[in-house]
N, C-alpha and C positions, 0 to 999 in steps of 0.2 A: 415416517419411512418404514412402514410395516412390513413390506414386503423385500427389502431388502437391506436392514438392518437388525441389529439386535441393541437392546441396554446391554452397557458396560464400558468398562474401561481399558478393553481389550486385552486385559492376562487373562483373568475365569472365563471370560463369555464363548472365547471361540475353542476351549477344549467339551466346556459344557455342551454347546451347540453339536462337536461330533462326536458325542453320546450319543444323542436322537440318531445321527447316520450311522452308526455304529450299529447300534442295537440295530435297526434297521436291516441295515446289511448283512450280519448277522443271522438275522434269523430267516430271513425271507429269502435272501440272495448266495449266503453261502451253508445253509442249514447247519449252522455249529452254535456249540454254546457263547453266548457273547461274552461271557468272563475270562474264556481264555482268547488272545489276542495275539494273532502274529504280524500286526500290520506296526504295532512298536516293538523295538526295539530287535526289528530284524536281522538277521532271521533266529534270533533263538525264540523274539517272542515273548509274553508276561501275563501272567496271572493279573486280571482286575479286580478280585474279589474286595481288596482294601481300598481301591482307588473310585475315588465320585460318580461312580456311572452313572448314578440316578438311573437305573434300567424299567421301574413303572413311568417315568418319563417318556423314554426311550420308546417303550409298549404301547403307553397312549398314543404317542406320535405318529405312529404308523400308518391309521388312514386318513390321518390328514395333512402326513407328507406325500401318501399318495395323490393327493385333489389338490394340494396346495403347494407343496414344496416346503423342503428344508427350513428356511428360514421364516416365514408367516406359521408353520408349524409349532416352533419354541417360542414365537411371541405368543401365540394362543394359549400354551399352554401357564406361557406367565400370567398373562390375563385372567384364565381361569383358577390361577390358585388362588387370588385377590376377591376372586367369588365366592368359590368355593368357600374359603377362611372366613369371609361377613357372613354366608347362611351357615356355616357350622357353628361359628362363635352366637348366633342369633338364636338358632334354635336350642342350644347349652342354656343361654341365656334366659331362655323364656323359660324351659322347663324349669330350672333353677327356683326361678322367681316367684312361677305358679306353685312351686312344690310347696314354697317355703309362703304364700300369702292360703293355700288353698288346702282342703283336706286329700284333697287326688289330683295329681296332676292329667288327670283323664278328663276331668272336669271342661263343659264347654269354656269359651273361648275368654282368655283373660280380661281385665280391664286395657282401656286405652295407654294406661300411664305405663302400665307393666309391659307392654308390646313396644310402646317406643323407648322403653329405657334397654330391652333386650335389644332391639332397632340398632339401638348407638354402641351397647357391648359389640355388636357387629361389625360396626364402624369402624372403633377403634383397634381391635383386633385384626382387624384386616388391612388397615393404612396403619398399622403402627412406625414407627420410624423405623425400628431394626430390619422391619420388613421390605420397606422402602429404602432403606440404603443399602442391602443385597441386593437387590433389584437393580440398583442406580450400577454396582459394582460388577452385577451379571453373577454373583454367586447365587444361582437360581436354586440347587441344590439345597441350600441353608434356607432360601425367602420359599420352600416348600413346606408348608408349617399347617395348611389347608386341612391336613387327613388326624390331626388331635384334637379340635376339638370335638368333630364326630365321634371318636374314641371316646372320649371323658364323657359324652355324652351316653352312650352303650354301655359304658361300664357302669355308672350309675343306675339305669335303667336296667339294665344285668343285678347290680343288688338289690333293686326295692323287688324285680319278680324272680328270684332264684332260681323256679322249675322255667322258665320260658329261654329254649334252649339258642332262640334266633339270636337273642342278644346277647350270650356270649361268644357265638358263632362272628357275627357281627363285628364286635369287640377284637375280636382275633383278625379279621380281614381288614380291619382300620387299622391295626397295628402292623400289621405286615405292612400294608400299602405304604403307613409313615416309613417302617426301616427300608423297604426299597425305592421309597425319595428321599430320603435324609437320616442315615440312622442315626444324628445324635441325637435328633426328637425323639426316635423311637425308645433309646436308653432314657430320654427324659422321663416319660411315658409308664416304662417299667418302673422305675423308680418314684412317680407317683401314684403307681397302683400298688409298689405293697405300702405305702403309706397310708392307702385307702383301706389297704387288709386290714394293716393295725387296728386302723382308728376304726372299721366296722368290728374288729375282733374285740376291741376294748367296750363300745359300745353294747355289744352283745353279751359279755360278763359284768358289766357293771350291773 
């Protein structure tokens, strides 16, 4: 029922779902910032800044609430996080592997074994159960998990070429994108890059 339903179990899904209208409305229809909101708690009105907008949701939605409508819009975009998260978690994967089987991971194209074993990193990262049971629960917000491993990906690729400025550019736009779909990822995120500092900073004096 794609077109007229959503996953959930009806508390998260239907304040998630008007985000996507919200932002929407918002920004096309009433030209104001979406974070301040007079349509709760009227009329004084409330600041969203701490509350779930998921507002790169919201953003993506846009033109294809316009052609599709509301609803097949935030199933799409659930769908596409379940993509997104297998080719990010894939491509982390491969480079990984090639880094660490090969002198440069620039090197043409890996072995068969090493592409199906980044294959299934994919896989599983992407249908993990926590990720499936947000999903199941319509806490779409949390199952946005899609835009880290491209980060960890850039950020690695940011320290093997230091001077190559796309990739901490990069790194910075994957990190925004995760904290305006879910910032607890994006606190995760941070907290695994200065673990990365360290351990490249101990690396470097040793």
């Amino acid at each position: 029922r794609f077109t007229d339903h959503v996953p959930g179990n009806g508390v998260d899904d239907p304040p998630l779902t008007w985000n996507l209208w919200w932002v929407r409305h918002a920004v096309l229809e009433l030209g104001v910032d979406p974070f301040d909101c007079t349509y709760l708690f009227y009329p004084i009105g409330i600041n969203l800044a701490f509350y779930t907008l998921t507002i790169l949701n919201g953003l993506l939605s846009i033109p294809w609430q316009a052609v599709w409508g509301l609803i097949p819009s935030s199933n799409l975009l659930l769908l596409s996080s379940f993509v997104l998260s297998g080719y990010g978690a894939f491509l982390l994967g491969w480079y990984c592997l090639r880094r660490g089987t090969a002198q440069s991971p620039d090197e043409p194209l890996a072995p068969s074994s090493l592409f199906l074993a980044a294959f299934v990193a994919g896989l599983l990262y992407a249908f993990a159960s926590c990720k499936m049971a947000y999903a199941a629960l319509g806490q779409w917000n949390i199952a946005s998990s899609q835009w880290m491993p491209f980060y960890v990906l850039y950020l690695f690729r940011m320290g093997e070429y230091p001077g190559r400025w796309r990739y901490l550019l990069l790194a910075a736009l994957l990190l925004w994108f995760q904290a305006y779909a879910e910032l607890t990822y994006a606190s995760f995120l941070i907290l695994f890059t200065v673990g990365w500092g360290l351990w490249r900073l101990f690396i470097c004096l040793r």
